[in-house]
N, C-alpha and C positions, 0 to 999 in steps of 0.2 A: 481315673474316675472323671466323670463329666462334671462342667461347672455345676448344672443341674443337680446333678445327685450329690455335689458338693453340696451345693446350699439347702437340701431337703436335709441331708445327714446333719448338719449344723441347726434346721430347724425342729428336726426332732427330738434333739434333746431340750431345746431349749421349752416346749411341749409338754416334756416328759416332768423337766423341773417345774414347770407350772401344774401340772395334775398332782405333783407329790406337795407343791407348798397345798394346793387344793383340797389334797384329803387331811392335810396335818390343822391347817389353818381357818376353811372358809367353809367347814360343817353347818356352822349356825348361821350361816346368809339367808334372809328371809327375803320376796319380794311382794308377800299377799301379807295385809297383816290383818285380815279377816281372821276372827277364833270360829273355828268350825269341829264342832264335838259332837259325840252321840246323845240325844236328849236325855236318857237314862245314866247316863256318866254325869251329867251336867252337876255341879256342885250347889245346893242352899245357897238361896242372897247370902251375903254378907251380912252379920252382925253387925249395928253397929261399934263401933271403936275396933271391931278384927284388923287385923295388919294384914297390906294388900299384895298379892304374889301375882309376879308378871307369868301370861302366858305362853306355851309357843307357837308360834309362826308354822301354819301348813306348807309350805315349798321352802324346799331346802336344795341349796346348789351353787356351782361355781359358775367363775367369770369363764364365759364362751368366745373362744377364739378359733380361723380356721385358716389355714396357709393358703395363696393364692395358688394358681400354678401346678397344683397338685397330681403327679401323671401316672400313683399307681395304679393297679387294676385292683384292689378292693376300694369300698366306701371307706371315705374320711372321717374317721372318731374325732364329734364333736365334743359331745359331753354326754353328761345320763342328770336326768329329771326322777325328783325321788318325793312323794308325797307322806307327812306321816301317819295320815289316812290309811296309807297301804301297810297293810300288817303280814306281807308276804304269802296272804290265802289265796291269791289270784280273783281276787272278787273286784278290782281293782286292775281298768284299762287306762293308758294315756292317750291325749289325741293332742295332733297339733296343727294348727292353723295360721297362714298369714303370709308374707311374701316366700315364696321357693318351696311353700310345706307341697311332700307331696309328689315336686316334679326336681327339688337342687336339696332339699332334706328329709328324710325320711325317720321316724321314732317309732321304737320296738316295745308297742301297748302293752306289752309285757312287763319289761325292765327299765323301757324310760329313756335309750341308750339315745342318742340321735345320733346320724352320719351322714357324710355330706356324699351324693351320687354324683358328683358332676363336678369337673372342672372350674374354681370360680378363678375372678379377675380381679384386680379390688382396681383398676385404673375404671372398669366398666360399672362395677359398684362397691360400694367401700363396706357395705353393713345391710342385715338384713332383720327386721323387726317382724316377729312368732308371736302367738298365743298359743298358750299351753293349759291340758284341761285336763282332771283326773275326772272320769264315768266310773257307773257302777258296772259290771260289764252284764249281769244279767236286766234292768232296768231301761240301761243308757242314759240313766240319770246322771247330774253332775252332783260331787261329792263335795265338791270345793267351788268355788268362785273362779273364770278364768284368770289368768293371770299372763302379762308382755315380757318378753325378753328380747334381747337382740345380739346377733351373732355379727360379730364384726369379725372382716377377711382381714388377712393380716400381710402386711407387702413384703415381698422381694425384690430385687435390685434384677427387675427382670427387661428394663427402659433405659435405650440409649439415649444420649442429650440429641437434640435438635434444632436447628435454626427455620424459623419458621418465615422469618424474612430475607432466607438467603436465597442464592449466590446475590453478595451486593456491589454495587456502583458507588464508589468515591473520589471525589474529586479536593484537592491540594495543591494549590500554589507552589510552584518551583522555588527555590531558593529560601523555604523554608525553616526557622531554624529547628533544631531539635526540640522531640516532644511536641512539635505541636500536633493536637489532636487530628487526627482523618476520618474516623467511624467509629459508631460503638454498634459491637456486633453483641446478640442476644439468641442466648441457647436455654431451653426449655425441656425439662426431664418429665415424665407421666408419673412415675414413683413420689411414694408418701412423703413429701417433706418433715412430715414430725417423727418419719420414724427410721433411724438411723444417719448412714449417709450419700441412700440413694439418691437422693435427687441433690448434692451438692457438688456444682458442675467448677469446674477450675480451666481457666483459658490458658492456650499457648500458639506459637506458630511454627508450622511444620517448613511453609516455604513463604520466602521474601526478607531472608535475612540476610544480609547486617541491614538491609535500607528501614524496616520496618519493625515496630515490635510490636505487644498485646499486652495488656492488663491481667492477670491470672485472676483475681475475682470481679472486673465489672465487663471487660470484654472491649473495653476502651482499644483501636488501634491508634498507634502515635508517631511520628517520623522518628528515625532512629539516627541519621547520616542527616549532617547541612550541607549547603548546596547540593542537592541534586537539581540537573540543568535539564531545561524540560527540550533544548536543542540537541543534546544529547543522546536523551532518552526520554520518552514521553509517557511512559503506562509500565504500569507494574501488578503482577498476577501473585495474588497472598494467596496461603492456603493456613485454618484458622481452628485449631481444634478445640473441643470442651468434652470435658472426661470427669465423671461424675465419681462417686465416690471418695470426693477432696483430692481427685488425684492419683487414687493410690495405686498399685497393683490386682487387678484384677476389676477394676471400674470398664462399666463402657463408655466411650467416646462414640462422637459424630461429627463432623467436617462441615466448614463450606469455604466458599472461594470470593476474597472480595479483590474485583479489578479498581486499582488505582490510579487517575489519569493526572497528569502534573499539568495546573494550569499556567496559562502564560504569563508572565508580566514583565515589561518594560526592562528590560537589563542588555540591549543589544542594540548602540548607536548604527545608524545608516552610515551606507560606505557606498559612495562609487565604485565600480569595478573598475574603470580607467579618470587620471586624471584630467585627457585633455578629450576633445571629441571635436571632427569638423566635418559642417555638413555644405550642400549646394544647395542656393534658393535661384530660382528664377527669377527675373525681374520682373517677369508679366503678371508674378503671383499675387491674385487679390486678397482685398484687406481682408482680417480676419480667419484667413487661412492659415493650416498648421505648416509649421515651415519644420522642425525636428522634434524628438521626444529622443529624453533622457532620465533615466530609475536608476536611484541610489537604493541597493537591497539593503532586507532588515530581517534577521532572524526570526524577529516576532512575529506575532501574528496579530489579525483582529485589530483593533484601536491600538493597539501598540506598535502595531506597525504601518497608519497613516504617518503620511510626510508633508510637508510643508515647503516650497523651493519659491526661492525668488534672487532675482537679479542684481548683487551686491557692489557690483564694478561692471566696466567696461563702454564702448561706444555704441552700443546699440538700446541704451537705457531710452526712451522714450518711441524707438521704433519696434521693439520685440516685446513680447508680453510671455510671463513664464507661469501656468496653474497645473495644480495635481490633478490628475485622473481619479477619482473616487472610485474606481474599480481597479484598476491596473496600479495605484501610486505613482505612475511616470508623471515625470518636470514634462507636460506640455505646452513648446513654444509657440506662439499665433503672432501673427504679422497685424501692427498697427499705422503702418505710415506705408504708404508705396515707397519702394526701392527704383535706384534709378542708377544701371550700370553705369553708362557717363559720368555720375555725380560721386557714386561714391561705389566701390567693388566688393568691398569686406568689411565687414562685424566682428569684434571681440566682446566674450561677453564674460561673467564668473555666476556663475549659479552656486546659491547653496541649498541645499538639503536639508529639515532638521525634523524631527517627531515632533510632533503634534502635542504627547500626550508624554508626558515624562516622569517617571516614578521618582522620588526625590530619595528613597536609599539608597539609590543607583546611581544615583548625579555625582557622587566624588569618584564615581569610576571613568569621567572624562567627559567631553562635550559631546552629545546628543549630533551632532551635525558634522557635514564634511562638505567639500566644495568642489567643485571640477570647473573647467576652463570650456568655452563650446567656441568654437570659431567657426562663422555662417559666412560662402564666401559666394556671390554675387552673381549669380551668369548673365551673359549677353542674349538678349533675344531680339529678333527681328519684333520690332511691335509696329502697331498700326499708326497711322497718323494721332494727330491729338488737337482737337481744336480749341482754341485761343480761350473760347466760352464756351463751357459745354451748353450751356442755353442761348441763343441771341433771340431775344426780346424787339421786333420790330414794330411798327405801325402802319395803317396805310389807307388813304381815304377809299372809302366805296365808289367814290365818284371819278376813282383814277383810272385812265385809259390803259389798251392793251400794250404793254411794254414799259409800263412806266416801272421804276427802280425802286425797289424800295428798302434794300441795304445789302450788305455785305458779310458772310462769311469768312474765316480763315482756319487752316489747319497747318501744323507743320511736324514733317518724320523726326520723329524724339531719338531716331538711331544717328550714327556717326554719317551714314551714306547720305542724308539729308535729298530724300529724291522727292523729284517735283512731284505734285498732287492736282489732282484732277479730283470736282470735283461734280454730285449728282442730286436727284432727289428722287429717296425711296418713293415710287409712285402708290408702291399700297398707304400713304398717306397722303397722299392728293391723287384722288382715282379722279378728281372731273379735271385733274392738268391746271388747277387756276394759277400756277407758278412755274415759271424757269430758272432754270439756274448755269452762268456763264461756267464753263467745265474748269477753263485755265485761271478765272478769277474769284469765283464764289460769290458773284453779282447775281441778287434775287432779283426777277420782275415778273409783270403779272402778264398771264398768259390767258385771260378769259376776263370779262366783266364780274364785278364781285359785288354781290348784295348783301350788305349787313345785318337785315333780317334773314337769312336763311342762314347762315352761317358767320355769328361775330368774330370767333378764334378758329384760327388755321395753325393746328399744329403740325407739323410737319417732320420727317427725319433728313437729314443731308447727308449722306454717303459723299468722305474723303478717303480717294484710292492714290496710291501710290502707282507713278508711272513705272517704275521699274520692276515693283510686285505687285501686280493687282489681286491679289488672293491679301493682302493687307489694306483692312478696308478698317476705318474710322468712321464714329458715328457723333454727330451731335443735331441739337434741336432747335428751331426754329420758330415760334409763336408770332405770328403774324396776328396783329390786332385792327381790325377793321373799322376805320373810324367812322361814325353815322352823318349821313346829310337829309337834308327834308326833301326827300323821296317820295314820300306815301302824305296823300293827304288822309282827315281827321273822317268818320263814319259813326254811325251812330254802334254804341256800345253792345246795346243789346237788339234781337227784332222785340218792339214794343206794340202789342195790342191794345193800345186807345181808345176808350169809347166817350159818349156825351152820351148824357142824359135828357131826355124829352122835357125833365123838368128843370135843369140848370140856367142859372139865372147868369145874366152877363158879369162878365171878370172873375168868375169861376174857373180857376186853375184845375185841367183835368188833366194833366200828365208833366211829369219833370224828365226831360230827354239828358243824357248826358252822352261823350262822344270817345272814343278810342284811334290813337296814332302810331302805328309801329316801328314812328321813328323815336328816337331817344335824345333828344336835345341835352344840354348840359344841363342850363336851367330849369328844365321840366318843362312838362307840356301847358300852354294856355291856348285855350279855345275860343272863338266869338262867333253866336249863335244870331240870325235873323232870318226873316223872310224872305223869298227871292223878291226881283223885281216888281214878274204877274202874280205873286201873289200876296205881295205888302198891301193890296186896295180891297183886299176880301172882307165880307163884312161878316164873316161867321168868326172867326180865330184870329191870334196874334200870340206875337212870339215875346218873350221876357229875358234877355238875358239876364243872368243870376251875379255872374260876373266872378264864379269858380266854378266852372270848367262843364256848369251846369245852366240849363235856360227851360222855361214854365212855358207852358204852353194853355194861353188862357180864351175863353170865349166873349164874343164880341156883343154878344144877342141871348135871346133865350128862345122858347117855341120852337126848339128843335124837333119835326117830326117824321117818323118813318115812315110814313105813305110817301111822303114828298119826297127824301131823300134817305137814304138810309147809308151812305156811306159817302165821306167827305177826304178829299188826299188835299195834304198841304205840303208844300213842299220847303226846305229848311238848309238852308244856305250851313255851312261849317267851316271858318277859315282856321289854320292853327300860326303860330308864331313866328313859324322856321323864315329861313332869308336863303331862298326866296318863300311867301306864304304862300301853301296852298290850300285848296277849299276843295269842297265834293257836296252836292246836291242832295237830299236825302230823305225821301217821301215817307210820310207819316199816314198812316191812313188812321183814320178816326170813324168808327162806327157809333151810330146813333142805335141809343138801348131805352127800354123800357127799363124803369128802376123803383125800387121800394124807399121806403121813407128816409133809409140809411144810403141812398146810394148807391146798393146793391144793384147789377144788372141784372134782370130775370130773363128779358128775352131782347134780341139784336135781328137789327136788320128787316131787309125784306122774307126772310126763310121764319122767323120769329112773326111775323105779321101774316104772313100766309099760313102757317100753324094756327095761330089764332083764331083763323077764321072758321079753319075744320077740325082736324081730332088734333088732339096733344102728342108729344114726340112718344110718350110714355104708349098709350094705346096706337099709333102705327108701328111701334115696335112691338107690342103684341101680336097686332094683325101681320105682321112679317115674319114672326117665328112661330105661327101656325101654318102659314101657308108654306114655309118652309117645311114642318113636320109633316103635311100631308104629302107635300111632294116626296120626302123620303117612306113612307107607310105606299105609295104608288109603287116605286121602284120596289123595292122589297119584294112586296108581292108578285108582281110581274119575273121578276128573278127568278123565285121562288116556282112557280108555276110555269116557268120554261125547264127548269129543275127537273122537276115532276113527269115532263112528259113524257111518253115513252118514244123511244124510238123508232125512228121509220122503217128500220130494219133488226129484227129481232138477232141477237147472237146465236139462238140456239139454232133457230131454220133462217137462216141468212140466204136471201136467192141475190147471188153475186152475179147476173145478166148482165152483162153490157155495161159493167162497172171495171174497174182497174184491178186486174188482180196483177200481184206481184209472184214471179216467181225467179228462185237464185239457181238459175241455170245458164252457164256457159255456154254450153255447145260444146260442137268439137270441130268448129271454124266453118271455113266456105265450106270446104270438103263435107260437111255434114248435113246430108240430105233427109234423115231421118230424124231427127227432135223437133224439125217443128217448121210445116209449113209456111214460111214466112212470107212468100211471091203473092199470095191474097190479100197482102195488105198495100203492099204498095203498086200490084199491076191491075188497074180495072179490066183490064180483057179477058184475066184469069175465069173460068168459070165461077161465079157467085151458088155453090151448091148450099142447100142450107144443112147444117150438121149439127148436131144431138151437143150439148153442152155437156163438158166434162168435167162442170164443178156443182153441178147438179141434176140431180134425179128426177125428170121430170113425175110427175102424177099419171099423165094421162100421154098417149104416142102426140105426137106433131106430127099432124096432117099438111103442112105447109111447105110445097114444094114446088114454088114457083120461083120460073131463072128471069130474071129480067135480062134486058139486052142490054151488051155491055156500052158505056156511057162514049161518048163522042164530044168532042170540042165546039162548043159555043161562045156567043160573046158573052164578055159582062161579067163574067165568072158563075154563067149560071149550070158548069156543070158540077160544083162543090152545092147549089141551090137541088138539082134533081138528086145527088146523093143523099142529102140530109134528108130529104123529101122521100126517098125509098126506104131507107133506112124505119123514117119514122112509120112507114105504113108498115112494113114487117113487122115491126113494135107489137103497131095496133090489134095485126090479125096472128099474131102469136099466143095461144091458150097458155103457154107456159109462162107467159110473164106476167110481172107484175102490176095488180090492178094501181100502184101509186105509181107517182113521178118519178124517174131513176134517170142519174146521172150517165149518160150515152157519149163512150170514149171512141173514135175511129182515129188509125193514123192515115189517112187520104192525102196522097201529094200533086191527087191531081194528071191530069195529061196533056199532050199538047206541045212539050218542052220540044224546040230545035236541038238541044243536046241530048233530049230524052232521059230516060233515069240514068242516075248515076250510079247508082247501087247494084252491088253483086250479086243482090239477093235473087235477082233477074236471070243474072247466066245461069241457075242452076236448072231451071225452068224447061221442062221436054219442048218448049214453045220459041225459046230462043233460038234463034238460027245466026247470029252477027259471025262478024266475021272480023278477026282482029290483027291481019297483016299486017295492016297500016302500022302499028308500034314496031315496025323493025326499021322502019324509016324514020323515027325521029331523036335517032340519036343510041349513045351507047349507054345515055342513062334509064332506058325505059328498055334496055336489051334484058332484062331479067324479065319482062310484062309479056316481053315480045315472045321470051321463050317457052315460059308458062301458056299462053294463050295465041299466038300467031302460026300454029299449027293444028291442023284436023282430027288428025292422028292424036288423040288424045293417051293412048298406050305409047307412044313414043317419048312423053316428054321428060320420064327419066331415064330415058336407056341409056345405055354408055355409047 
């Protein structure tokens, strides 16, 4: 038998015993307690003092239950509804109404029976609430009051457990001791908790034992085995059942899978793989570069397996520097001092290693650290020269002639060969040459005149080469500092525009000049200002030195006016301090102004007084920016109306007469006698016929058919005078042409020539008669002229 029909056969009896305690026991169960009698039955009030009798209860009936799951093929007997209203005469129907009436329960108006049509679930609903109603059946009145019941589904163990957060992820510390917790897994059954022991689910584990166990009631898993070593083994695969029914035989169960990863910690000191290592550095190796790299492994991983490495012993302590790689963990060693074959060949060094991060349960299993030996051993290399000072800091007056000396470099080969040095000067640091340099001695001097203001510092590069290796070249620097002399005399500062006033009264200061030196004395600049000679006796100005580096420049008079003069130059003497001093001349010009009560200039000069007399600058700048816009509104127009016009010759009927026509035809050489007359243009003796134009149709015939005679050689070139001259008359008396002006193209060369035309277009001519023997006489480079043309026989000249 099936589990199924197991567990119905087990719940029908237990059904059966509920219906029999039902009819023995739960007869008198009321749930209306409405008294409802026939009004002719009804009893007389009560007397007072009568003794009072309970009445009974209209519904009568048991507790309704109905198995889940249910797969026979008739309806499920619920119960039966029994009114004591119904006197068994059938006058008396039931009805019933409320969740499932109808479509999951059905009652036999008859008898009251109810049955259940349908499969129920109690996980999708647990209980179902009716109303139940006795009618009259011929009426369909109601006899009774309705009245609620409720039919509760009753569970079977028909629900496997399930993990609703599973397959799960846990993670645990290696080296664990036992029991310590890892996950707690949670399994979930559908089935009634309050009724029996469907839904009490009991844990165990199917796989991951002996490392792992499980909690049989909370689902706790816990390490079961110590030390497990996450180097080892790192992940571990549970598999975790719950089996409902406490367990027992015949419960169902449901699985999941919890993956366990062992995390790391600190139990695995660093070790060199070897204890000694030795590497080559070159000598030439600059500062700061890595010269080896050396890793102590570590089991661990992550922060447990950072390292720490430094330099405990040895002779290379202040030359070699030892850091960890934050990626890699390698002892990275870098070079802090230049090395220097000659001086010294080999390093010993002792490095240790040690973790960083150290778990202190782990410390009595031995020290954290290990050490290895590194020996760095020195090579020789050819290197370049080396100068004494990588800088030489020199001096040198601007006033120093070409050749003069102005110090000395030196370099020397730092190899054992010690070869002699030559040496130079990189010239893309001195592109104008103002320096030389002695090759065999390193003697600077100057090679051009040097001015201090254009260039105070000369830096420079010196190239020292080895005479034995010139591909070893040494570099050092030179700062030439150019000392200043008084060179440059003193000018005035700024250009200052100057004026007086028409109303300034004498010893009115109208301008403070001050002066600039491009030389740099130590002491600084002092300047002394006055008047020159011719103009210390002037009687308009005078000059004030201040007596810092500044001087006033004040007025002698007053009544200064611009009819009279309108512009005044003074001229202003400037010596500076230098040894030797020198001075420079430096006209000032002073404009005489028209001024307001404050001083203000309003108008200067002779251009200021001639305004005055006519319009103001204001209105001739109006009248100049109209006479400018009419002259622009001119051109426009005219533009415009050249635009417009139409053309002297219309596209559509274009009479192209005696104009240039183009056309893209070849020919087909001398030999082509027929595309196109050409001996008309260039021979005047040709007949002049006149001929119908072939780029247009004329209107009307051309009656014009006169030959002129052909032209003859005159002086003065007047026979290109009578061509133009025929030409135009044909024009005139030609009805086909056009009554405008038209451009008349002739190619006319003219006649007369001693050499006559030169062109071929001639021999083709039934008129030519020449004769071209002569070209067999001149040679055998015109024998191919002579052959084509030095024979009569024109059928002969390709015969074989």
């Amino acid at each position: 038998m099936s589990r199924s029909g197991s567990v119905w056969g087990g719940l029908s009896i237990v059904t059966l015993l509920t219906l029999v305690q039902w009819e023995t026991c739960c007869w008198g169960m009321t749930l209306n307690s409405v008294q409802l009698r026939p009004a002719a039955s009804r009893p007389a009030r009560a007397k007072a003092g009568a003794v009072p009798h309970r009445h009974k209860r209209n519904w009568v009936w048991n507790q309704f239950f109905v198995l889940e799951e249910y797969t026979g093929d008739d309806p499920l007997y619920v119960g039966k509804l029994h009114s004591d209203v119904d006197k068994g005469e059938g006058r008396i129907k039931y009805v019933l109404t409320g969740e499932g009436a109808t479509t999951i329960f059905t009652i036999d108006e008859n008898t009251g029976d109810i049955h259940a049509t349908k499969r129920l679930d109690r996980e999708e609903q647990a209980y179902y609430t009716l109303r139940a109603q006795a009618r009259d059946r011929a009426t369909n009145l109601p006899v009774e009051p309705e009245s609620e019941f409720v039919i509760k589904v009753q569970d079977i163990n028909d629900n496997e457990p399930k993990f609703p957060d599973g397959p799960y992820q846990a993670h645990v510390p290696e080296m664990s001791p036992v029991g310590t917790s890892v996950v707690e897994v949670k399994a979930t059954d559908a089935d009634d908790p309050t009724y029996g022991n469907s839904a009490r689910v009991v844990y165990s584990i199917l796989e991951g034992q002996p490392y792992f166990s499980v909690e049989p009631k909370t689902g706790i898993v816990r390490t079961a085995l110590p030390n497990m070593d996450r180097e080892a083994r790192d992940q571990y695969l549970l598999v975790i059942q719950a089996k409902d029914m406490g367990g027992q035989m015949g419960g169902l169960s449901g699985t999941t899978t919890v993956t366990v990863t062992l995390t790391d910690v600190n139990d695995n000191p660093p070790r060199f793989s070897r204890k000694s290592y030795q590497f080559a550095v070159p000598e030439s190796l600059p500062l700061a570069s890595v010269v080896a790299k050396i890793k102590a492994l570590d089991s661990d991983v992550g922060a447990n397996a950072e390292m720490e490495y430094r330099i405990i012993e040895g002779d290379g302590l202040g030359v070699f520097r030892v850091e960890p790689d934050a990626d890699t963990q390698e002892g990275v060693i870098t070079l802090q001092k230049n090395l220097d074959f000659e001086t010294k060949s080999s390093y010993t060094l002792k490095i240790e290693a040690s973790n960083k991060n150290i778990d202190p349960r782990f410390r009595a299993q031995g020290p954290f650290s290990d050490t290895a030996m590194v020996k760095l051993v020195v090579e020789n290399v050819d290197e370049p020269p080396v100068f004494s000072s990588p800088i030489s800091r020199m001096t040198v007056s601007e006033a120093a002639k070409v050749g003069t000396i102005i110090g000395t470099v030196s370099a020397l080969d730092p190899d054992s060969t010690n070869s002699p040095i030559r040496y130079s000067i990189d010239r893309n640091t001195d592109l104008e040459r103002f320096f030389n340099i002695e090759a065999a001695t390193g003697v600077i001097s100057t090679a051009k005149p040097l001015d201090r203001e254009v260039n105070a510092v000369h830096n420079i590069t010196i190239l020292a080469i080895e005479s034995l290796d010139p591909a070893q070249v040494g570099k050092g620097i030179a700062l030439i500092t150019v000392m200043d002399v008084n060179d440059n005399a003193p000018v005035f500062a700024i250009e200052y525009e100057t004026f007086v006033c028409e109303t300034a009264q004498p010893g009115q200061v109208i301008e403070t000049i001050s002066a600039v030196d491009k030389d740099e004395p130590p002491s600084g600049h002092r300047f002394f200002f006055s008047l020159t000679a011719e103009a210390a006796g002037n009687h308009n100005f005078t000059l004030r030195d201040n007596k810092d580096n500044t001087a006033s420049v004040l007025t002698k008079r007053g009544g200064f006016q611009r009819r009279e003069q309108a512009m005044y130059r003074l001229p202003v003497l400037i010596v500076d301090s230098g040894s030797p001093a020198l001075s420079s001349t430096n006209t000032l010009s002073i404009r005489v102004c028209d001024c307001d009560s404050d001083g203000t200039p309003q108008a200067c000069g002779t251009e200021a007084f001639l305004l005055s007399a006519g319009l103001s600058t204001g209105a001739l700048m109006a009248i100049l920016a109209c006479i400018l816009t009419l002259l622009v509104l001119v051109l426009l127009i005219v533009t415009v109306r050249r635009r417009k016009k139409e053309p002297l010759i219309l596209d559509e009927d274009r009479d192209v007469r005696e104009n240039i026509v183009r056309y893209d035809d070849e020919g087909g050489g001398e030999e082509d006698t027929e595309a196109f007359d050409m001996v008309a243009l260039r021979n005047l003796n040709v007949a002049r016929d006149s001929k119908a134009r072939r780029d247009v149709t004329p209107e009307v015939p051309t009656l014009y058919c006169s030959r002129p005679p052909p032209y003859k050689i005159t002086p003065d070139n007047g026979i290109f005078r009578d061509f133009i001259w025929d030409r135009l008359k044909d024009a005139d008396v030609d009805p086909s042409a056009p009554p405008y002006d038209s451009l008349q193209t002739y190619a006319f060369e003219g006649s007369g020539s001693v050499a006559e035309s030169l062109s071929s277009l001639e021999s083709l001519s039934t008129d030519s008669e020449q004769s071209y023997d002569y070209l067999s006489d001149w040679g055998p480079r015109f024998k191919k002229l002579a052959d084509l043309y030095g024979h009569s026989d024109s059928s002969n000249i390709f015969s074989s």
